[in-house]
C-alpha positions, 0 to 999 in steps of 0.5 A: 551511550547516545550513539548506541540508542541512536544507532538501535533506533535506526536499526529497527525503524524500517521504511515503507516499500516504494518498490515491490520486487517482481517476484514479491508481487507475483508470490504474495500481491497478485493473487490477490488483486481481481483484474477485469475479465472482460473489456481490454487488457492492460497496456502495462502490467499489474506489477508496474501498476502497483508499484506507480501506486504505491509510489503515489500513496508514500510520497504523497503526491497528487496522482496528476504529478505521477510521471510514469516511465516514457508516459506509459501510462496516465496517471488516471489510468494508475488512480482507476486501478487504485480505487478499482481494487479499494472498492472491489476487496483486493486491498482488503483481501491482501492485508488480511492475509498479510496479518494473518501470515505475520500471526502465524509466524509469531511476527505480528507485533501489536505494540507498534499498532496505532490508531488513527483518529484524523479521519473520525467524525467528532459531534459538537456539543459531545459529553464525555 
């Protein structure tokens, strides 16, 4: 019975993307990530981009370990794009439309949602 719990818990505890296909990125990521129209374009693409990025944010390293294929890339070119589309909205844009796809296909499962309090500013002296 225990490696039958188990072998339920493996199945339906999924692991965080560290790669996004290209066809993923450009159906359902790029429309909504806002590139410059101005100024020089990028030496590589969005894509490759995106995915440095989201190797950094599930690993966990500092963005100056990032080793980027043949050093494409510098890790602070990678971290500009990043906090460029944290500040501009495209984040933001992307995950709400994301939540609102899952809605809509009766996929969004709010019993698995968490909230986070490592980040909330708690007062000294605070009364219940």
């Amino acid at each position: 019975m225990a490696s039958k719990q188990l072998s339920t818990l493996s199945i339906r505890k999924k692991k965080l993307p560290i790669k996004v296909s290209r066809k993923d990125f450009n159906k359902y990521i790029k429309p909504h990530l806002r590139v410059p129209v101005k100024g020089p374009r990028a030496k590589i693409s969005t894509y490759k981009i995106f995915n440095y990025i989201l190797y950094v944010l599930y690993t966990g390293i500092q963005w100056r370990q990032l080793k980027t294929y043949k050093n494409e890339l510098h890790w602070s070119n990678v971290y500009k794009w990043h906090n460029r589309w944290s500040k501009d909205g495209s984040y933001q844009g992307l995950f709400e439309t994301s939540v609102e796809w899952l809605a809509e296909l009766g996929k969004l499962n709010l019993s698995v949602l968490h909230g986070d309090g490592s980040n909330t500013v708690a007062k000294k002296g605070a009364k219940d």
